[in-house]
C-alpha positions as CSV (number, residue, x, y, z in Angstrom):
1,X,32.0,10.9,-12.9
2,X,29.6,8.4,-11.7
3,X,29.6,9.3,-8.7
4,X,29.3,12.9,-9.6
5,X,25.8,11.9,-11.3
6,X,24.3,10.0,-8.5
7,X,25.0,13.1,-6.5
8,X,22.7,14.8,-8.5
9,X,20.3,12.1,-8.7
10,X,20.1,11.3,-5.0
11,X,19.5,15.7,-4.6
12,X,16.7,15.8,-7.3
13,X,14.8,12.8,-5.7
14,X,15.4,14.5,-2.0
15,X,14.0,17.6,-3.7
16,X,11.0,15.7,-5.4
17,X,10.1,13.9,-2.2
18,X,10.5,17.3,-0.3
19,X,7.6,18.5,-2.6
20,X,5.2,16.0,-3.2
21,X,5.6,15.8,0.7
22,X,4.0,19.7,0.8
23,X,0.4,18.7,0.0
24,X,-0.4,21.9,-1.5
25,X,-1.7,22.7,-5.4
26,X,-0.6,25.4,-7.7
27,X,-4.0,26.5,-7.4
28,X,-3.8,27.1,-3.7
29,X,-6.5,25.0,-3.3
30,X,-5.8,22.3,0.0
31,X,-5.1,18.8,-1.5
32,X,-7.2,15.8,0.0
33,X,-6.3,12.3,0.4
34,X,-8.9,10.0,-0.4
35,X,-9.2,9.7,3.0
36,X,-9.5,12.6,4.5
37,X,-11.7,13.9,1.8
38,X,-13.9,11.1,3.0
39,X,-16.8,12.5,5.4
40,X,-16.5,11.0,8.9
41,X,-20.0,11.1,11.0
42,X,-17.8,9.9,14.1
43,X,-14.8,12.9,13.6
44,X,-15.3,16.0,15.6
45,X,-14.4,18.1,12.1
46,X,-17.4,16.3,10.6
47,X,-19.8,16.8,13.7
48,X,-18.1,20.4,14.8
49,X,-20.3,21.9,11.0
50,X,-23.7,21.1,12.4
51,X,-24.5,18.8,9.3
52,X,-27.8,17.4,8.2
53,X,-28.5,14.2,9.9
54,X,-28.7,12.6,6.5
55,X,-25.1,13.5,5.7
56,X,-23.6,12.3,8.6
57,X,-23.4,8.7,7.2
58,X,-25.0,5.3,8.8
59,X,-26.8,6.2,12.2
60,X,-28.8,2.9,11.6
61,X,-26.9,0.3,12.3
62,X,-27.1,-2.7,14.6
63,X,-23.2,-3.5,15.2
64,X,-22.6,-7.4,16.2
65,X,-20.3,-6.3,19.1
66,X,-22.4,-5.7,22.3
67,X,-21.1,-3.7,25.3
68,X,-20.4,-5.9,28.2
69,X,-24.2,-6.5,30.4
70,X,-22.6,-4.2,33.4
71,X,-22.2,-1.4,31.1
72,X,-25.3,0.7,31.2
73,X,-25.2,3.4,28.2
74,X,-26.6,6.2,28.2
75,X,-30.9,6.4,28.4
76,X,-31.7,7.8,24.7
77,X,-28.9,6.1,23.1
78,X,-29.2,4.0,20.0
79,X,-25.6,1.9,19.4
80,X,-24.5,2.8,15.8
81,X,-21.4,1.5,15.8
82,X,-19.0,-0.9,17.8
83,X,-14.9,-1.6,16.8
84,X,-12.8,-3.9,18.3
85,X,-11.7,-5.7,20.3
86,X,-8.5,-4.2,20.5
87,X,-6.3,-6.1,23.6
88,X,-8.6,-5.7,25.8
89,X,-10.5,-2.1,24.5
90,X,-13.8,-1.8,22.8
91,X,-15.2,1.1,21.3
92,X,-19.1,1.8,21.2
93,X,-20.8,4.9,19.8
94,X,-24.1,5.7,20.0
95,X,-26.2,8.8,19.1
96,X,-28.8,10.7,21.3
97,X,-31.2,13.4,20.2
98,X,-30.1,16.2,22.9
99,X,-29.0,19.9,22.1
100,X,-25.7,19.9,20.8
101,X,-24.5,23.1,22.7
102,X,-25.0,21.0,26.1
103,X,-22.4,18.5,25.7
104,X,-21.7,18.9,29.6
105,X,-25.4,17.7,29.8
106,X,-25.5,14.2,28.0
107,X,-21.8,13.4,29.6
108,X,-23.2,14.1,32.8
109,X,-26.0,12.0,32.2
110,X,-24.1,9.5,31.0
111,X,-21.8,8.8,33.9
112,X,-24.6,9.7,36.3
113,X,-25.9,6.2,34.4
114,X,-22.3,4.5,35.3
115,X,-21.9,6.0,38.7
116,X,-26.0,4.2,39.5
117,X,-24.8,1.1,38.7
118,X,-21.6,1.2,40.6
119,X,-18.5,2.7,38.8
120,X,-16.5,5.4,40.2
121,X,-16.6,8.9,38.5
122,X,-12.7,9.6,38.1
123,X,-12.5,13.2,36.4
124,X,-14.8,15.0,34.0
125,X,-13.2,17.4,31.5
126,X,-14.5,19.3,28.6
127,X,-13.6,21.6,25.8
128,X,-16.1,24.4,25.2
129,X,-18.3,24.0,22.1
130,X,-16.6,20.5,21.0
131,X,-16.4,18.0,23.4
132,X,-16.9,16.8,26.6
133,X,-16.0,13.6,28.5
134,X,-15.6,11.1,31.7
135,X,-13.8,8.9,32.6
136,X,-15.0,5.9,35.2
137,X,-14.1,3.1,36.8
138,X,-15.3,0.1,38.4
139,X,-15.9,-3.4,36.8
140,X,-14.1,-2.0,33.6
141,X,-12.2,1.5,33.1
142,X,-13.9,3.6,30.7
143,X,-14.1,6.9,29.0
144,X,-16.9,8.5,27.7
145,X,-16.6,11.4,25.0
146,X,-19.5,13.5,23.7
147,X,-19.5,15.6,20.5
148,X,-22.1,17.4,18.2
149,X,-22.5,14.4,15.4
150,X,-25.5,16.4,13.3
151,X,-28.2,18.5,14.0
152,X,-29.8,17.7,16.7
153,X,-27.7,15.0,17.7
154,X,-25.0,14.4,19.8
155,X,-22.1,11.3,19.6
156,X,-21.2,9.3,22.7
157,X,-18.4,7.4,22.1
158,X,-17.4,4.5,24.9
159,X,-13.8,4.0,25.1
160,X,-14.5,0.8,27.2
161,X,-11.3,-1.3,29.0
């Protein structure tokens, strides 16, 4: 008999798991974490709706980390934001006023900036209308994304290794 109820008990906790797992409402609406109902200024969901600049969270600040002195960034770029280290990769983003439907441009530009000062251009890629990116090396390997961050404005993030 015992075991007979934990039988039951173990199959209505699978099936209360199995729905709390579905992340839907009974209004239909989509539930949001507090995280992902968070805005993100660097997430290409956030920068994809063409937001106002205001909305797109902290575009003024002046990170402690600095790239490495044989980095050049991009001309036009203001650093925003730096994480890391992790291991041995460092992550810099910086905003540029440049038309956000000419990613190609500004990731052009800015490995045309790399490539002057000695790095290797190793592939360029890009998805249509979202992003576009490089990846170099030379003194350190690095990968340069570019995404619409607000209007106006386009993110350059440095993947740098």
């Amino acid at each position: 008999m015992i075991i007979k109820r934990l039988l039951v008990m173990a199959g209505v906790t699978v099936a209360a798991v199995s729905l709390a797992g579905c992340g839907g409402s009974s209004d239909g609406a989509d539930a949001k974490s507090p995280v992902s109902a968070a805005p993100e200024a660097t997430s290409p969901a956030a920068a994809a709706n063409g937001i106002p600049c205001s909305a797109a969270g902290d575009l003024t600040g002046t990170p402690d980390l600095k790239p490495p002195a044989d980095l050049p960034m991009v001309p036009g770029g203001q650093i925003y934001l730096a994480k890391g280290p992790f291991g041995k990769t460092e992550l810099f983003f910086l905003w540029k006023d440049a038309d956000p439907t000419d990613l190609n441009a500004v990731r052009d530009e800015a490995a045309d900036t790399l490539a002057k000062a000695g790095y290797k251009v190793e592939r360029k890629d890009q998805e249509e209308g979202s992003e576009a990116e490089a990846h170099l090396s030379g003194p350190h390997d690095v990968a340069i994304q570019v995404i619409q961050l607000c209007e106006g404005k386009v993110r350059v993030k440095y993947n740098v290794s």
